[in-house]
C-alpha positions in Angstrom: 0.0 0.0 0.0 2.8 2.5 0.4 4.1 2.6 -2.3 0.7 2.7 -4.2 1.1 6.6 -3.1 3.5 7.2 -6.0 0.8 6.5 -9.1 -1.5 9.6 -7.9 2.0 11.8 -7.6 3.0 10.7 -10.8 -0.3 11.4 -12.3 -0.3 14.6 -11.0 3.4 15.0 -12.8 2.0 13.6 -15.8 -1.2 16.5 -15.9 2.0 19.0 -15.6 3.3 18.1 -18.3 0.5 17.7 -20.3 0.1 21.2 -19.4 3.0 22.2 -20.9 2.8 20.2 -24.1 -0.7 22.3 -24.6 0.7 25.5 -23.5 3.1 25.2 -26.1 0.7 24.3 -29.0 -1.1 26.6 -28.2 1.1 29.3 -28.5 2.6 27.7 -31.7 0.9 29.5 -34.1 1.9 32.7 -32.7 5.5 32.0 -31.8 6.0 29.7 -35.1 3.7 30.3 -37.6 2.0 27.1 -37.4 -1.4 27.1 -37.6 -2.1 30.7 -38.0 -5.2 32.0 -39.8 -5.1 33.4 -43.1 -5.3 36.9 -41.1 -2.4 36.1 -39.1 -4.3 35.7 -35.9 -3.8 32.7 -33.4 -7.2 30.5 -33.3 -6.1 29.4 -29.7 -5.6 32.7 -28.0 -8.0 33.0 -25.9 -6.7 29.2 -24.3 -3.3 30.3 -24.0 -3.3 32.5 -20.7 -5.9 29.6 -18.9 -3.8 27.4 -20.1 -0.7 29.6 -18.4 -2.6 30.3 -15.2 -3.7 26.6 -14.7 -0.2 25.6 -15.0 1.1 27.7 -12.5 -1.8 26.5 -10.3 0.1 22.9 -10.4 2.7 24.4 -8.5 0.9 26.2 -5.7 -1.8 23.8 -3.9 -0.2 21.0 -5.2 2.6 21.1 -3.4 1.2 20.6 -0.3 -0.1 17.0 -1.6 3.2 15.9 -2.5 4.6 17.2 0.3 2.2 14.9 2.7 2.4 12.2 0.2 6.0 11.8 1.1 5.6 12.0 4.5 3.0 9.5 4.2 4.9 7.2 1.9 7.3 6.7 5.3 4.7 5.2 6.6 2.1 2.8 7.4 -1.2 4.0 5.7 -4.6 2.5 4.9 -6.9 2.8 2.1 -8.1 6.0 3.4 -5.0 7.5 2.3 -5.2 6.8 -1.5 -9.0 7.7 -2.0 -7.8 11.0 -0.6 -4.8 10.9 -3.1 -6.9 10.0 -5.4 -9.7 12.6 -4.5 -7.3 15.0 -5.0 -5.8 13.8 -8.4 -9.1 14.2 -9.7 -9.9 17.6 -8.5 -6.5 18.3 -10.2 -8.3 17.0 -13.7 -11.1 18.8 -12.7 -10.1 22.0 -12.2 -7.6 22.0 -15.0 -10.7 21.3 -17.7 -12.9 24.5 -15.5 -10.8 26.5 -15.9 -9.3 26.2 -19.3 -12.3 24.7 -21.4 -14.7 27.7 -19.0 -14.8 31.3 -17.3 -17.2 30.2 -14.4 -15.1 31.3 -11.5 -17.6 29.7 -9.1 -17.4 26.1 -10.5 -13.3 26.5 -10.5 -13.8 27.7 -7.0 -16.3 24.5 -6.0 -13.5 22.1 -7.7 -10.7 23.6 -5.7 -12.5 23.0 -2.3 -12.4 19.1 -3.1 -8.8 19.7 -4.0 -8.7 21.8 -0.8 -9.8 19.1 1.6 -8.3 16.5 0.0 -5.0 17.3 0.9 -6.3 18.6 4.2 -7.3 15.0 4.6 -3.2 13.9 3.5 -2.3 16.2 6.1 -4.8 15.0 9.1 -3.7 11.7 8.2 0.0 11.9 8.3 0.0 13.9 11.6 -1.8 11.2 13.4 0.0 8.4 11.8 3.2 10.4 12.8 1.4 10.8 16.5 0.5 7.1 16.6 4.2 6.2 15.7 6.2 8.4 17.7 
């Protein structure tokens, strides 16, 4: 079961850099050329800066989940622990298709909160699981 931890990290690694591979074709037809309309114009513009803002939103919050995901891969943890992992990964996927594929702030806002207490969950868990050890 420890070591189970790693897939919802890596999945979370592996929506970053989807992230970037869409950020950059997005942007290809205006840094490139490719894909540009017969006016010049990039079709994808208005993607590019949710695109940009998501992806810097995989370094904020997020980083608290990994950060208890380590702690927690130190240690013994039950099945609670991965359906918050879990929980959280999708909130991630979640929150990445509100906010680029939408403008409703609110919805973005409701997703977060699951992303919110899942890794409020992470955290409950490996302070008593550190409590019960020590």
């Amino acid at each position: 079961m420890l070591y189970s931890l790693i897939f919802p990290m890596a999945a979370h690694v592996a929506l970053a850099a989807f992230l970037y591979v869409l950020l950059t074709i997005v942007r290809a037809p205006a840094i490139w050329g490719v894909g540009r309309r017969p006016d010049g114009s990039n079709p994808w513009a208005k993607f590019e800066p949710r695109i940009s803002a998501n992806l810097s939103n995989q370094f904020e919050w997020p980083v608290f989940f990994h950060a208890a995901c380590l702690i927690l891969l130190q240690q013994e943890t039950g099945y609670i622990v991965l359906v918050f992992a879990w929980v959280f990964i999708g909130g991630r996927l979640l929150h990445s298709s509100v906010q680029i594929l939408t403008t409703n702030v609110r919805l973005r806002g409701l997703v977060f909160t699951v992303n919110f207490i899942a890794a409020l969950g992470l955290w409950v868990m490996a302070l008593l699981t550190t409590l019960k050890s020590a």
